[in-house]
C-alpha positions as CSV (number, residue, x, y, z in Angstrom):
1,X,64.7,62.2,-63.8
2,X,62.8,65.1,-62.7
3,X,61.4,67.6,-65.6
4,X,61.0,71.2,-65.2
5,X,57.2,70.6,-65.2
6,X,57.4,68.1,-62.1
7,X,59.5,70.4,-60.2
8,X,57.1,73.3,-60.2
9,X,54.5,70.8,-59.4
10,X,56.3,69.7,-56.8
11,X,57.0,73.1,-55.3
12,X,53.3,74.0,-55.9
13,X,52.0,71.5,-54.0
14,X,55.2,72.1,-51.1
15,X,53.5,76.2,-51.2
16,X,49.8,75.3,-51.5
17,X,50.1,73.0,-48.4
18,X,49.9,74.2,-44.6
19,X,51.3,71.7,-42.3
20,X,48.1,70.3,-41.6
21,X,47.1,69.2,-45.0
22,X,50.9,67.2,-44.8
23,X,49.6,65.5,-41.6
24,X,46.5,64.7,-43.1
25,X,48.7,63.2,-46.0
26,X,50.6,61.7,-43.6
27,X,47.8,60.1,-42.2
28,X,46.4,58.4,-45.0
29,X,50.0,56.8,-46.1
30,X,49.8,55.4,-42.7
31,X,46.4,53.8,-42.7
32,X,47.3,52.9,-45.7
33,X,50.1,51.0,-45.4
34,X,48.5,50.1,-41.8
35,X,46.1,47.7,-44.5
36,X,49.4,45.2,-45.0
37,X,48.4,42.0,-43.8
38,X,52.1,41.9,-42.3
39,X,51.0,44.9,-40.6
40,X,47.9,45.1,-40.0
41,X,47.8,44.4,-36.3
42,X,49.9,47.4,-35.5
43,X,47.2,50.3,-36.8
44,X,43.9,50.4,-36.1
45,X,41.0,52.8,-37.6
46,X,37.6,52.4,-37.4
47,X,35.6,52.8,-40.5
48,X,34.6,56.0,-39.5
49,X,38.7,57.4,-39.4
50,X,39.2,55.5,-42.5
51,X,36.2,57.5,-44.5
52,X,37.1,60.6,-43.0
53,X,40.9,60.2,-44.1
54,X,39.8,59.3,-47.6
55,X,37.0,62.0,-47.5
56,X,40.0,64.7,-46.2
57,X,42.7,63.4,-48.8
58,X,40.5,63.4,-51.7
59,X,39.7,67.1,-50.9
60,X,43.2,68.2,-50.7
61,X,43.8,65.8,-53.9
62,X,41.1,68.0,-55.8
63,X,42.3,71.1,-54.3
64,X,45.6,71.0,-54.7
65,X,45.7,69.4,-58.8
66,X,42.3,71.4,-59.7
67,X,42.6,74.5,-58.4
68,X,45.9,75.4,-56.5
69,X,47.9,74.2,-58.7
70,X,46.0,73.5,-61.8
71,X,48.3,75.3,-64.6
72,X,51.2,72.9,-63.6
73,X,49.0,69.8,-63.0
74,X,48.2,69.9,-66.7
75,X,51.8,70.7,-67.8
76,X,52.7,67.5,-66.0
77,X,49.5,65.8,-67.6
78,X,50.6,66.7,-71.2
79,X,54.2,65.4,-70.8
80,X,52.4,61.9,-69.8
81,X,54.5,59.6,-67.2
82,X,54.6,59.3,-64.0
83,X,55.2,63.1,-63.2
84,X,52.1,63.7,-60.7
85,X,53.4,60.5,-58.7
86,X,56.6,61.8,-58.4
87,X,55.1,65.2,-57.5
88,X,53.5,63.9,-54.6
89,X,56.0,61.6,-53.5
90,X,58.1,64.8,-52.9
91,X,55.3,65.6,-51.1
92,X,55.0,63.0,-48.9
93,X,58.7,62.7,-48.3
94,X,58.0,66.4,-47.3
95,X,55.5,66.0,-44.3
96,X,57.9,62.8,-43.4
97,X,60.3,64.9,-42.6
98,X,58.0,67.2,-41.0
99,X,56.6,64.5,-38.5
100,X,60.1,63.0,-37.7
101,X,61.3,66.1,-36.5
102,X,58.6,65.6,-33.4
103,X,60.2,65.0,-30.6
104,X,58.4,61.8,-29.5
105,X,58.4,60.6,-33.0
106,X,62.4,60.9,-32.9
107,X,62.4,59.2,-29.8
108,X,60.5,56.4,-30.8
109,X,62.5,56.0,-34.0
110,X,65.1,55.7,-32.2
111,X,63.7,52.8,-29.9
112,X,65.9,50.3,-31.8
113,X,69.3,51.7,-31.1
114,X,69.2,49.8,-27.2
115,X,69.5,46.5,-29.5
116,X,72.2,47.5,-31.7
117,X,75.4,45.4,-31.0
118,X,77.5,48.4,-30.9
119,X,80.8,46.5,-30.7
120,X,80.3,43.9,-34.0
121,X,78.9,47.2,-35.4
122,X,81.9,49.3,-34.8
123,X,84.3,46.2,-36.0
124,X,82.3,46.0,-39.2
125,X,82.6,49.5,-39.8
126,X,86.2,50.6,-38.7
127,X,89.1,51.1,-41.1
128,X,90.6,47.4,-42.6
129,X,93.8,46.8,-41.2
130,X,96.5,47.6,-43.3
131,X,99.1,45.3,-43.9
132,X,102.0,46.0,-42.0
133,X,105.6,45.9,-43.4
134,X,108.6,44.9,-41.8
135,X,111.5,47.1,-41.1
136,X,115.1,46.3,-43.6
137,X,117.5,44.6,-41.4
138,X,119.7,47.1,-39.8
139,X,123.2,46.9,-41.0
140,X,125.2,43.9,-39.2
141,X,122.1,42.2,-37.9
142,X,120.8,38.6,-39.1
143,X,117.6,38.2,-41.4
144,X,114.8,36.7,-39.7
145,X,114.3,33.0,-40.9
């Protein structure tokens, strides 16, 4: 559950933000998850990127909890929890949003639909059939055996 403290942290940090400190937080979720050893061979930064994402997000980090938004930082502090990590998860989920609505990016997301199986997809999702019922006898006629 989100507190009243978390949600004006969260909309401090959504208003203290431009769109290129979210890319830059963008950027070091991916080169961090990019570290996966499932992964791993699908990102590649030198050591150079890597310091200079860290460098950039620990700025912004500092900025953002020690400055920008300082007064709701500590009321977030005080209540103890997990508030800050939320905070900043609406954050992220923010610049997400952000970057998906980049054309290419929705294009590539979108990459997987040519190997959908569009018909066992639309059977597994249509309407169950409904059991039919069969008309009373008219008047005269035989039952069915």
């Amino acid at each position: 559950m989100t507190t009243p403290a978390v949600a004006a942290l969260s909309a401090c940090l959504a208003d203290n933000t431009t769109g290129k400190d979210r890319k830059d937080l963008a950027r070091w979720v991916f080169v961090g998850m990019g570290a996966h050893p499932d992964i791993k061979r699908l990102a590649s930064a030198s050591d150079a990127d890597l310091t200079d994402i860290d460098r950039t997000m620990g700025q912004l980090m500092t900025r953002l909890m020690a400055e920008s938004c300082l007064k709701q930082t500590r009321e977030v502090t005080r209540e103890g929890g997990n508030g800050i990590e939320t905070a900043f998860g609406q954050l992220g989920e923010l610049a997400m949003q952000e970057l998906t609505n980049n054309p290419a990016v929705g294009q590539r997301m979108a990459g997987f639909l040519k190997h959908v199986d569009l018909m066992r997809l639309g059977a597994a999702l249509a309407p169950a059939a409904t059991t039919t019922v069969a008309p009373a006898p008219l008047p005269g006629a035989s039952a069915p055996r």
